[in-house]
Each structure stands twice: as structure tokens, then as C-alpha cells.
SEKOL-369970 format. One record per atom (N, C-alpha, C, O): x, y, z; atom name. Coordinates in nm, 3 decimals, always signed. Layout:
<pts>
((X; Y; Z); "CA")
...
</pts>
This chain:
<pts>
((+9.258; +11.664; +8.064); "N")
((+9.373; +11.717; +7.996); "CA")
((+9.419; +11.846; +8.064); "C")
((+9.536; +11.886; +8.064); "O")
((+9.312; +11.909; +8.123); "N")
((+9.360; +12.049; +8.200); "CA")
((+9.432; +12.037; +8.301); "C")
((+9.518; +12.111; +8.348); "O")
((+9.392; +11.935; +8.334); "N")
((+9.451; +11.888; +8.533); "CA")
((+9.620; +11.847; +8.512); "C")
((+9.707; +11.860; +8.598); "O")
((+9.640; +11.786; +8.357); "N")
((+9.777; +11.756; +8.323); "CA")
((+9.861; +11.900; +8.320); "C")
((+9.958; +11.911; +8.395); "O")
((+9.830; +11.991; +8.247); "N")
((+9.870; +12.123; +8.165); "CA")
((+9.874; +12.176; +8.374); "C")
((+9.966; +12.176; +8.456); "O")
((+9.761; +12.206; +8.381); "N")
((+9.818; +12.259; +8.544); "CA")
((+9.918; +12.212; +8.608); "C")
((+9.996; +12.289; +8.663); "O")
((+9.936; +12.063; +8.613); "N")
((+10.042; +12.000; +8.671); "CA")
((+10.146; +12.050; +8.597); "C")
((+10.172; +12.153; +8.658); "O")
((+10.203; +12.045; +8.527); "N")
((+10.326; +12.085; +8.450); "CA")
((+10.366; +12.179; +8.455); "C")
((+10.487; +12.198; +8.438); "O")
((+10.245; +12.319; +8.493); "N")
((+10.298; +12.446; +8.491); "CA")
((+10.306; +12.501; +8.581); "C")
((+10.356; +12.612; +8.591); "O")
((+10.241; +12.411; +8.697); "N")
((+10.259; +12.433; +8.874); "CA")
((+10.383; +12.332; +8.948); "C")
((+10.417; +12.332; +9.066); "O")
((+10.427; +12.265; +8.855); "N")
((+10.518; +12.139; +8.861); "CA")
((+10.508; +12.093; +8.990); "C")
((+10.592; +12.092; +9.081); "O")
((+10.318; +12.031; +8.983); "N")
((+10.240; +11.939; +9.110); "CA")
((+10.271; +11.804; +9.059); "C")
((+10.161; +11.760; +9.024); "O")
((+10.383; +11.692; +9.031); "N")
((+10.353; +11.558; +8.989); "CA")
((+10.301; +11.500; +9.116); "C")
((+10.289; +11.378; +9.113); "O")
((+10.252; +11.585; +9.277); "N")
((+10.206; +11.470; +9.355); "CA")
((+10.061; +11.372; +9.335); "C")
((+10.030; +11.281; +9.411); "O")
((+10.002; +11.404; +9.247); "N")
((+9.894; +11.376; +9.201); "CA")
((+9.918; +11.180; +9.077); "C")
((+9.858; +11.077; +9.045); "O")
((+10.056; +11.258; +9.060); "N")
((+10.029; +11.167; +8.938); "CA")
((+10.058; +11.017; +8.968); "C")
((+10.148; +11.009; +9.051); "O")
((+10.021; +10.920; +8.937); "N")
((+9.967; +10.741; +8.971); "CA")
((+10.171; +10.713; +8.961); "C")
((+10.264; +10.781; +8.917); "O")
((+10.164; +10.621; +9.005); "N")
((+10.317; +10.568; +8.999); "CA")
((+10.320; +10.434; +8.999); "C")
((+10.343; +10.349; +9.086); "O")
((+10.280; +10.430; +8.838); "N")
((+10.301; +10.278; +8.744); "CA")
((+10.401; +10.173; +8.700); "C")
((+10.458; +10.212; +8.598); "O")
((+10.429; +10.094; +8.726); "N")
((+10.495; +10.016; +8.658); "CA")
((+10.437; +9.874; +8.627); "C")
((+10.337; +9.814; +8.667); "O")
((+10.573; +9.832; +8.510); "N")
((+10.540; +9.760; +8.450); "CA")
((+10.492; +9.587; +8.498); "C")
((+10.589; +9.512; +8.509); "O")
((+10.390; +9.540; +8.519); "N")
((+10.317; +9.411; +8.567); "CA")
((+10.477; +9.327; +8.666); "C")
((+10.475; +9.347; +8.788); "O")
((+10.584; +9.251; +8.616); "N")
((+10.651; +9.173; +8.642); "CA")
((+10.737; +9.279; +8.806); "C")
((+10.778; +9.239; +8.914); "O")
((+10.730; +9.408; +8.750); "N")
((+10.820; +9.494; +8.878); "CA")
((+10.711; +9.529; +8.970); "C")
((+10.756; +9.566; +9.078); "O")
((+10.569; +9.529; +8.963); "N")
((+10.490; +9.552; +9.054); "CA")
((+10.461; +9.402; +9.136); "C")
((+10.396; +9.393; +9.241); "O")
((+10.512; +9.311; +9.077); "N")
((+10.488; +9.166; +9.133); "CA")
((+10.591; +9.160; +9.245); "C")
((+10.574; +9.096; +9.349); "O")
((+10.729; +9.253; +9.208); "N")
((+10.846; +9.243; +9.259); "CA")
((+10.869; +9.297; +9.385); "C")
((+10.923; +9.251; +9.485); "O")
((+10.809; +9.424; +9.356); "N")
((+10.776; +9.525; +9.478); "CA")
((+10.633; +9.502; +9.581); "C")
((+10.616; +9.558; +9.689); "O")
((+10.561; +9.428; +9.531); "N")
((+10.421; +9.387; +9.651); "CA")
((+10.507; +9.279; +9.683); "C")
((+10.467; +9.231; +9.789); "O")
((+10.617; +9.211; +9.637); "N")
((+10.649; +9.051; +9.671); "CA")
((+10.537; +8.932; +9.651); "C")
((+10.531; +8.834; +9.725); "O")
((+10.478; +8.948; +9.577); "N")
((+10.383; +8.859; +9.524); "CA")
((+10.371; +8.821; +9.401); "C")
((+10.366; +8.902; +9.309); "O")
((+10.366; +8.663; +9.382); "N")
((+10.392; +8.613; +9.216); "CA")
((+10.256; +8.668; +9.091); "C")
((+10.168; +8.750; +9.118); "O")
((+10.268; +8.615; +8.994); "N")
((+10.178; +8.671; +8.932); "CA")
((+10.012; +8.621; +8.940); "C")
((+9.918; +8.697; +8.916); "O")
((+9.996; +8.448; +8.988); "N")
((+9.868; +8.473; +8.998); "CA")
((+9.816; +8.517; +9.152); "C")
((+9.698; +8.492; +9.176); "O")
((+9.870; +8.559; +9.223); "N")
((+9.827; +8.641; +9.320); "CA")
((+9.757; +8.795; +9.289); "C")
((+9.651; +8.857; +9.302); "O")
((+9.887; +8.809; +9.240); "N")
((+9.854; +8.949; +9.163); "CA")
((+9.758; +8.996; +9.088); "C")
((+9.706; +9.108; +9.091); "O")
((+9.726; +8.862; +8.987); "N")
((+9.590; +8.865; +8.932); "CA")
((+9.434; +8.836; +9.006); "C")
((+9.324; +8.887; +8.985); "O")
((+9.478; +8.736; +9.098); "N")
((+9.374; +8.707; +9.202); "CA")
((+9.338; +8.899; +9.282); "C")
((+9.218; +8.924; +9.287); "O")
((+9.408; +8.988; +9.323); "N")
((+9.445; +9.050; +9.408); "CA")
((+9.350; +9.198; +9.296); "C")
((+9.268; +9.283; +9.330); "O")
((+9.412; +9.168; +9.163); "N")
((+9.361; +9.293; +9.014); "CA")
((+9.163; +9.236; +9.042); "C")
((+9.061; +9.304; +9.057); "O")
((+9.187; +9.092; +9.039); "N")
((+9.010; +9.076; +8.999); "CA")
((+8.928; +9.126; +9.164); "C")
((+8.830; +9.191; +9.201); "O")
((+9.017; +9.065; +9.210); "N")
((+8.913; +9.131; +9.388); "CA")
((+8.938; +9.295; +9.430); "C")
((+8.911; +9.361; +9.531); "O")
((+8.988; +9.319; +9.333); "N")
((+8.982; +9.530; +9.330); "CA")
((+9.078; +9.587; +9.438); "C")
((+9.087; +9.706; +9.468); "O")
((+9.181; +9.438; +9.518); "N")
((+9.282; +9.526; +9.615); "CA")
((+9.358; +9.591; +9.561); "C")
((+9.402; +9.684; +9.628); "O")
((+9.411; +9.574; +9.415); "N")
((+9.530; +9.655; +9.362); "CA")
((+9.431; +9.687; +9.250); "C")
((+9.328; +9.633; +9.212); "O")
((+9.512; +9.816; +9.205); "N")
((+9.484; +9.858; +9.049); "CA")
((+9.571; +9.815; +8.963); "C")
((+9.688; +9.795; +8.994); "O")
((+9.524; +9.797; +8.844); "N")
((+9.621; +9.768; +8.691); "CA")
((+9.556; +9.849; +8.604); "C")
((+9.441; +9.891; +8.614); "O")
((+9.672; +9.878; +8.477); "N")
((+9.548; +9.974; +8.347); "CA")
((+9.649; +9.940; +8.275); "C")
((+9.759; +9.905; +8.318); "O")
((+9.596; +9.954; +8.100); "N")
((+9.645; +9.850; +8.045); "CA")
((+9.712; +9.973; +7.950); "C")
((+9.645; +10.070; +7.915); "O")
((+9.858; +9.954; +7.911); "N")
((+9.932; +10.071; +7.881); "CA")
((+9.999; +10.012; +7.708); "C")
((+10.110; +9.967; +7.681); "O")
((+9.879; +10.037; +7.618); "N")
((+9.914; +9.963; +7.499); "CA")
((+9.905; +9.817; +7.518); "C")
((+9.793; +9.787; +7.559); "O")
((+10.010; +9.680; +7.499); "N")
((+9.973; +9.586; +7.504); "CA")
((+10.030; +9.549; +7.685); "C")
((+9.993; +9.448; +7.744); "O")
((+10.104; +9.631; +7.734); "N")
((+10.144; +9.613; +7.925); "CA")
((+10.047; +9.630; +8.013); "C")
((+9.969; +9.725; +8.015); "O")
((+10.050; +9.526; +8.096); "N")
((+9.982; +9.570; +8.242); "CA")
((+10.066; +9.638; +8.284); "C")
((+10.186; +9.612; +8.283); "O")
((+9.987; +9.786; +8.348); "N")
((+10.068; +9.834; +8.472); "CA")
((+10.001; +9.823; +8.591); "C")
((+9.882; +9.791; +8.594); "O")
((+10.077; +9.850; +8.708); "N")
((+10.033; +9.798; +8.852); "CA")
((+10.040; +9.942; +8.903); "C")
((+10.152; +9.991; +8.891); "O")
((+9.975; +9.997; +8.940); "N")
((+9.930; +10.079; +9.022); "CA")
((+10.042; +10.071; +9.176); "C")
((+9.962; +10.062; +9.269); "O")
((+10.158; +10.070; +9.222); "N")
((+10.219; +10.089; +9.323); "CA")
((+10.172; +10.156; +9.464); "C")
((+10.211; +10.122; +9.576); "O")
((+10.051; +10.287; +9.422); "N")
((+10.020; +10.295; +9.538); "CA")
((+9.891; +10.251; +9.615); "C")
((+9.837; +10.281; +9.721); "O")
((+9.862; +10.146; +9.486); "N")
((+9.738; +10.084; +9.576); "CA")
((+9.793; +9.945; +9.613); "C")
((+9.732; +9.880; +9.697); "O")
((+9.906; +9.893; +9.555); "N")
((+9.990; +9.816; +9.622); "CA")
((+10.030; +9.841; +9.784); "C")
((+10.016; +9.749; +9.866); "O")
((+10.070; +9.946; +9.814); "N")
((+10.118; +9.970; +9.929); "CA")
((+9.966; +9.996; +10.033); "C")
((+9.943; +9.976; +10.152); "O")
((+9.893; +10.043; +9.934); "N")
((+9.745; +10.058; +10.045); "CA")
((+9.673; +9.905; +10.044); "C")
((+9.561; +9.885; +10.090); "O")
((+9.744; +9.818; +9.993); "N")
((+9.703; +9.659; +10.012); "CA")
((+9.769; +9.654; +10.144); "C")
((+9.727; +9.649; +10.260); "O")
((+9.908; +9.657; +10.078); "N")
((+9.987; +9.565; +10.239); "CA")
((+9.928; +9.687; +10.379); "C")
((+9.908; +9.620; +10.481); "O")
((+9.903; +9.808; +10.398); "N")
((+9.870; +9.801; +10.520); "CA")
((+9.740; +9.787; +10.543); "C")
((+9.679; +9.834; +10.638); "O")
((+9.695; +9.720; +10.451); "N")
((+9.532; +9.689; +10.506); "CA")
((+9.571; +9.524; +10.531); "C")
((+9.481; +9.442; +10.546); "O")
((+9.670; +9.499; +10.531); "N")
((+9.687; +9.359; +10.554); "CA")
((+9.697; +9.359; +10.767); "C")
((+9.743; +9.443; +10.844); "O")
((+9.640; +9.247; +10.789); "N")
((+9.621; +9.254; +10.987); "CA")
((+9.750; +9.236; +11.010); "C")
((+9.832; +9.180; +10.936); "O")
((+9.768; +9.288; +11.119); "N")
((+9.899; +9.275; +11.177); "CA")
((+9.929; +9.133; +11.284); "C")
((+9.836; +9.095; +11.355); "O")
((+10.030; +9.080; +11.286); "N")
((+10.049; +8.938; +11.377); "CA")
((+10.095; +8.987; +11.473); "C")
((+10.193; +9.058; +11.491); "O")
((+9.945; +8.906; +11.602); "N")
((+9.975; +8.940; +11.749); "CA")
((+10.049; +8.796; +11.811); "C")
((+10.029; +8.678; +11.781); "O")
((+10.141; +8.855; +11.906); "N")
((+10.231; +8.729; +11.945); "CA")
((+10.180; +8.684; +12.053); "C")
((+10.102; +8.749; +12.122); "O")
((+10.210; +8.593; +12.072); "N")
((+10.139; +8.521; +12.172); "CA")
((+10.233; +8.531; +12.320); "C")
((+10.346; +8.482; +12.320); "O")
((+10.195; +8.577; +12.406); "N")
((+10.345; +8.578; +12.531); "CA")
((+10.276; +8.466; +12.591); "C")
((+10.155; +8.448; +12.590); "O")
((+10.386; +8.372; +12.658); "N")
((+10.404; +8.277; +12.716); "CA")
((+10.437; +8.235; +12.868); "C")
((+10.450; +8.117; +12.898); "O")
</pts>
């Protein structure tokens, strides 16, 4: 609760998680929902449960896709 009250009065929000709601985090990784769930149970993304909503964690979304390998082309 302190770390909140500091944030507010140092107006640091870089700290703070950037959630949304389950269907717009599907939207923004580009991945349907049982991926997404496949993706929540193998611990690549975060979710936390916000009353009766999943939220998606966005920036462990984005620390998915660049842990994703990159495609080497083949020259010919």
C-alpha cells in the first residue's frame, strides 16, 4: 500500500502493470482465446483475476512475443 501512496505523490506510474481486459489482450498478442489460456497455464503471459474479469498482463505479453525465435531465410 506504501509503494502505491509513493507512486502518486512522486507521480512514478512507471511501475504500475498495464492490464486489460481478457478479449483486448487476445487482440493485442493476436492470439485467440485458447491459446491464450494454453500460454496463462505454461506461465508465458500473466492474468489476475479483477472481480469476476480476467486481466492480461500486456507487458508480459510483449515479453512473450520477443522471446518468440526469429525466422532465418533461407538464400538461394
Amino acid at each position: 500500500m506504501a509503494q502505491i501512496f509513493d507512486a502518486l505523490i512522486n507521480n512514478d506510474f512507471s511501475r504500475q502493470r498495464r492490464l486489460v481486459v481478457f478479449k483486448d489482450g487476445c487482440r493485442y498478442g493476436k492470439f485467440g482465446k485458447t491459446k491464450a489460456y494454453e500460454l496463462i497455464a505454461q506461465e508465458r503471459i500473466k492474468a489476475y483475476k479483477l472481480g469476476g474479469k480476467t486481466m492480461i498482463d500486456l507487458d508480459s505479453v510483449d515479453q512473450f512475443h520477443a522471446s518468440l525465435p526469429k525466422v532465418e531465410s533461407r538464400a538461394r
